[in-house]
NUTI-432180 format. One record per atom (N, C-alpha, C): x negated, y negated, z negated; residue in one letter; residue number from 0; atom name. Coordinates in steps of 0.2 Angstrom, whole numbers, plus 5000, padded with zeros to 4 digits. Example, Ala and Ser with C-alpha at 12.3 -4.5 7.8 and 13.67 -1.06 7.14 Angstrom:
SITE   c1   c2   c3 r   k  a
SITE 4934 5028 4961 A   0  N
SITE 4938 5022 4961 A   0 CA
SITE 4934 5016 4961 A   0  C
SITE 4936 5011 4965 S   1  N
SITE 4932 5005 4964 S   1 CA
SITE 4936 5000 4961 S   1  C
% end
This chain:
SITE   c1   c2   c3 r   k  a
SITE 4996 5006 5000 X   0  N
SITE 5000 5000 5000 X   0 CA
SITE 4996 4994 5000 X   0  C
SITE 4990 4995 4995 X   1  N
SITE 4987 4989 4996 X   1 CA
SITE 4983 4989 5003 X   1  C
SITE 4981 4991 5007 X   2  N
SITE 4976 4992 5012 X   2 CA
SITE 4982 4990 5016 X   2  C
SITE 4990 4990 5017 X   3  N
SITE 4993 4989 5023 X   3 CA
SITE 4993 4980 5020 X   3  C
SITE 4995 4979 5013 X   4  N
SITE 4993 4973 5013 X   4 CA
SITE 4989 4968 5013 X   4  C
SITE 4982 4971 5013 X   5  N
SITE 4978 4968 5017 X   5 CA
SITE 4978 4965 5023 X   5  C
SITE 4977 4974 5027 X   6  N
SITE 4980 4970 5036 X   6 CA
SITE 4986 4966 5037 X   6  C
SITE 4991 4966 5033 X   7  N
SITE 4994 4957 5033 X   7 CA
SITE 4993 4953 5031 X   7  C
SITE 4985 4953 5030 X   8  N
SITE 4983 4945 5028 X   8 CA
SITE 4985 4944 5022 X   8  C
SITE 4987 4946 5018 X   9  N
SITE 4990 4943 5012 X   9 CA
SITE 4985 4946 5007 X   9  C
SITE 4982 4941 5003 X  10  N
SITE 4976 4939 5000 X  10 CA
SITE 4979 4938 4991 X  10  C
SITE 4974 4939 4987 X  11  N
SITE 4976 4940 4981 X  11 CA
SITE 4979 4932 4979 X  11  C
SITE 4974 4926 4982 X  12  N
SITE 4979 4919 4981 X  12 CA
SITE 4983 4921 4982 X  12  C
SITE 4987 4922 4987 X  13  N
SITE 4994 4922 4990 X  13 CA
SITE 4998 4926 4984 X  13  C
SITE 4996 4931 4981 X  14  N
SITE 5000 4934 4976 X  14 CA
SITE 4999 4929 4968 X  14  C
SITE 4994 4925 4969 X  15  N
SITE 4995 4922 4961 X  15 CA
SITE 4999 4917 4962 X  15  C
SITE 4999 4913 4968 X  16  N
SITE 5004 4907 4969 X  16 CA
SITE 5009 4908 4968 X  16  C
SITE 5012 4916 4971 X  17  N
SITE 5019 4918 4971 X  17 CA
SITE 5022 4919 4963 X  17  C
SITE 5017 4923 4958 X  18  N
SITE 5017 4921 4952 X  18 CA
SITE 5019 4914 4950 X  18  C
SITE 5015 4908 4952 X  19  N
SITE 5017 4902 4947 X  19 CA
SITE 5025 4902 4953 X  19  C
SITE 5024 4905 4957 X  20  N
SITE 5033 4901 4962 X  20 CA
SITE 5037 4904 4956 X  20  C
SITE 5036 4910 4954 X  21  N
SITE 5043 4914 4952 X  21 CA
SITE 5045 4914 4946 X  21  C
SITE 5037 4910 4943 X  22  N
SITE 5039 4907 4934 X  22 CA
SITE 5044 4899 4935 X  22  C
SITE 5042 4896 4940 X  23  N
SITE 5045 4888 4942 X  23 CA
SITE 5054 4891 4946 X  23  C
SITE 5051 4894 4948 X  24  N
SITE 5060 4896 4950 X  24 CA
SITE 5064 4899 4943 X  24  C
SITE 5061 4902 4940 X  25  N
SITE 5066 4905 4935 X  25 CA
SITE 5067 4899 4930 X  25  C
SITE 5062 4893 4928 X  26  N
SITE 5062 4885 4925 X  26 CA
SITE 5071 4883 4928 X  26  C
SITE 5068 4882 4936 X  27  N
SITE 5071 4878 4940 X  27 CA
SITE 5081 4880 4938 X  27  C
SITE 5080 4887 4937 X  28  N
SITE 5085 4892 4938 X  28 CA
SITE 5088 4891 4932 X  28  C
SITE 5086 4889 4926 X  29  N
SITE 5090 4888 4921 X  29 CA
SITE 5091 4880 4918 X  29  C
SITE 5088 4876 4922 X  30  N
SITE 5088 4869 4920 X  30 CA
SITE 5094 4868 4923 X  30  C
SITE 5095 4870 4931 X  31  N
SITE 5100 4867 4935 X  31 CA
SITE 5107 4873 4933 X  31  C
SITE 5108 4876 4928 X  32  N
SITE 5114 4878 4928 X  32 CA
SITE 5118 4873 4927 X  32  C
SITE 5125 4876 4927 X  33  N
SITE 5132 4874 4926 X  33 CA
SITE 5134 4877 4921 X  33  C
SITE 5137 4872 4916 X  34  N
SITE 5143 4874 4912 X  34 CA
SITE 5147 4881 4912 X  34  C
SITE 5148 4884 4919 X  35  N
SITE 5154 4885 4920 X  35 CA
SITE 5152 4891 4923 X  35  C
SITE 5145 4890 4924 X  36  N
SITE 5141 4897 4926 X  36 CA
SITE 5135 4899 4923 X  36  C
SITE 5135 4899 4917 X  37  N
SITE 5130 4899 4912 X  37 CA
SITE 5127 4905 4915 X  37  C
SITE 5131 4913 4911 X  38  N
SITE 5130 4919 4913 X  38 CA
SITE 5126 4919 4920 X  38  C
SITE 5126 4918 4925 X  39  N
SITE 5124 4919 4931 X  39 CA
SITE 5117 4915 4932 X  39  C
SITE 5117 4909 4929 X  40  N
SITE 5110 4905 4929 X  40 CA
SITE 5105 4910 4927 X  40  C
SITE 5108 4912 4920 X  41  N
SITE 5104 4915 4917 X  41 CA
SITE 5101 4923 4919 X  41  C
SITE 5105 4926 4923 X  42  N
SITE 5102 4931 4926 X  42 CA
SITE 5098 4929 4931 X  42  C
SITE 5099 4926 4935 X  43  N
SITE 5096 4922 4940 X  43 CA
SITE 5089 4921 4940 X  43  C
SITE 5086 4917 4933 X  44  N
SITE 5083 4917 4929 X  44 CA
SITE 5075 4920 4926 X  44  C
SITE 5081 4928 4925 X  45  N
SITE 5078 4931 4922 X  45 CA
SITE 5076 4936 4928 X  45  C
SITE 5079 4937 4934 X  46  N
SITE 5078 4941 4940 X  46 CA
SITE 5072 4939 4943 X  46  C
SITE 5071 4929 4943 X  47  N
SITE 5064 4929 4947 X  47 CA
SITE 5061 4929 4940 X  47  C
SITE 5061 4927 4933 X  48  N
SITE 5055 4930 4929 X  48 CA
SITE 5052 4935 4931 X  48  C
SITE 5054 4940 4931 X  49  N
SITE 5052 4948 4932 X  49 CA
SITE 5047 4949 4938 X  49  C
SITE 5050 4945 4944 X  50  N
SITE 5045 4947 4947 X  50 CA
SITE 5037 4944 4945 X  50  C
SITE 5036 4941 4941 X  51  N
SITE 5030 4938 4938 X  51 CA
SITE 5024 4942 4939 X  51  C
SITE 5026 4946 4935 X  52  N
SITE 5021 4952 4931 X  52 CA
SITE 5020 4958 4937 X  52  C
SITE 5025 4959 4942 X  53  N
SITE 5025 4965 4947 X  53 CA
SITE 5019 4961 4951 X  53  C
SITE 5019 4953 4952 X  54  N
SITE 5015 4950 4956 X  54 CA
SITE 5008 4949 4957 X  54  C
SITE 5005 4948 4948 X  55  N
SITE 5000 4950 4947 X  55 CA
SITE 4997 4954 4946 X  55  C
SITE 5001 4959 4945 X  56  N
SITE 4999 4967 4946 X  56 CA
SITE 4995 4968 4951 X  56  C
SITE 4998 4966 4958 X  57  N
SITE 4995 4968 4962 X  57 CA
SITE 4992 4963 4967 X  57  C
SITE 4990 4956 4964 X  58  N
SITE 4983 4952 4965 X  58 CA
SITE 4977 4956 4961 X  58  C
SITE 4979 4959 4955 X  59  N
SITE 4972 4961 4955 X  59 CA
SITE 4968 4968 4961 X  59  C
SITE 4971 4971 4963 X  60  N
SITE 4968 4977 4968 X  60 CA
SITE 4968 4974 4977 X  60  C
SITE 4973 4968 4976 X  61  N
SITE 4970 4965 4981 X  61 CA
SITE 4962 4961 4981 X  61  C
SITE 4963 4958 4975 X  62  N
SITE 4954 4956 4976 X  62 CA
SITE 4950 4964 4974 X  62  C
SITE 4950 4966 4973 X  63  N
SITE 4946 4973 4972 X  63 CA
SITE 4944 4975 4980 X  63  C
SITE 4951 4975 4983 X  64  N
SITE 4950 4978 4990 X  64 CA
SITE 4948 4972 4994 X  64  C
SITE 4946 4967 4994 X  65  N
SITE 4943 4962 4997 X  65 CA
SITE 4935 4961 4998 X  65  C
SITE 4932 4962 4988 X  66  N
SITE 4928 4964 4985 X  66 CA
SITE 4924 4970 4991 X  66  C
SITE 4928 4977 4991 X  67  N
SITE 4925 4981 4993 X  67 CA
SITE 4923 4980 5001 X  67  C
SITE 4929 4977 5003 X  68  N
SITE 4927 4976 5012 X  68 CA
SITE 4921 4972 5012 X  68  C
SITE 4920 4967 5009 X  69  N
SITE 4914 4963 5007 X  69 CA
SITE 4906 4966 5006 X  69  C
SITE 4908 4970 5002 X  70  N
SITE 4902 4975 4998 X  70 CA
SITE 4900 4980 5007 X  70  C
SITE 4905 4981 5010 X  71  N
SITE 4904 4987 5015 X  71 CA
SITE 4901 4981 5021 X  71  C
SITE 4901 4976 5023 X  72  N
SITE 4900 4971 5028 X  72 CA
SITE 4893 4969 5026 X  72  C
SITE 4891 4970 5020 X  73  N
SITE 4884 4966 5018 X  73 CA
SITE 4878 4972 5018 X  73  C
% end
């Protein structure tokens, strides 16, 4: 999985930013509720929280695997 995500280009940046995007969306996601839709903000919320942690999980084997192609080039 990580090796097909490599040949997409998508680099472990790319996974950390998406981290800080999914902590700012799940902020964004509770600030801007409604009265009247509490309940739903709040899953909302907690939906992009979660992906947080799945994101960083796998920036870290993305630099690993960067790392390696690097080490194999040199």
């Amino acid at each position: 999985m990580i090796k097909g995500l490599h040949q997409l280009n998508i680099i472990s940046d790319m996974a950390y930013i998406a981290v800080i995007a999914s902590i700012m969306l799940s902020i964004v996601a509770w600030f801007t509720r409604r009265e009247d839709n509490l309940d739903q903000a709040e899953r909302l919320g907690v939906f992009f929280e979660l992906w947080a942690p799945t994101l960083a999980i796998l920036g870290r084997p993305l630099e690993d695997q960067k790392r390696t192609i690097q080490m194999q080039s040199d």
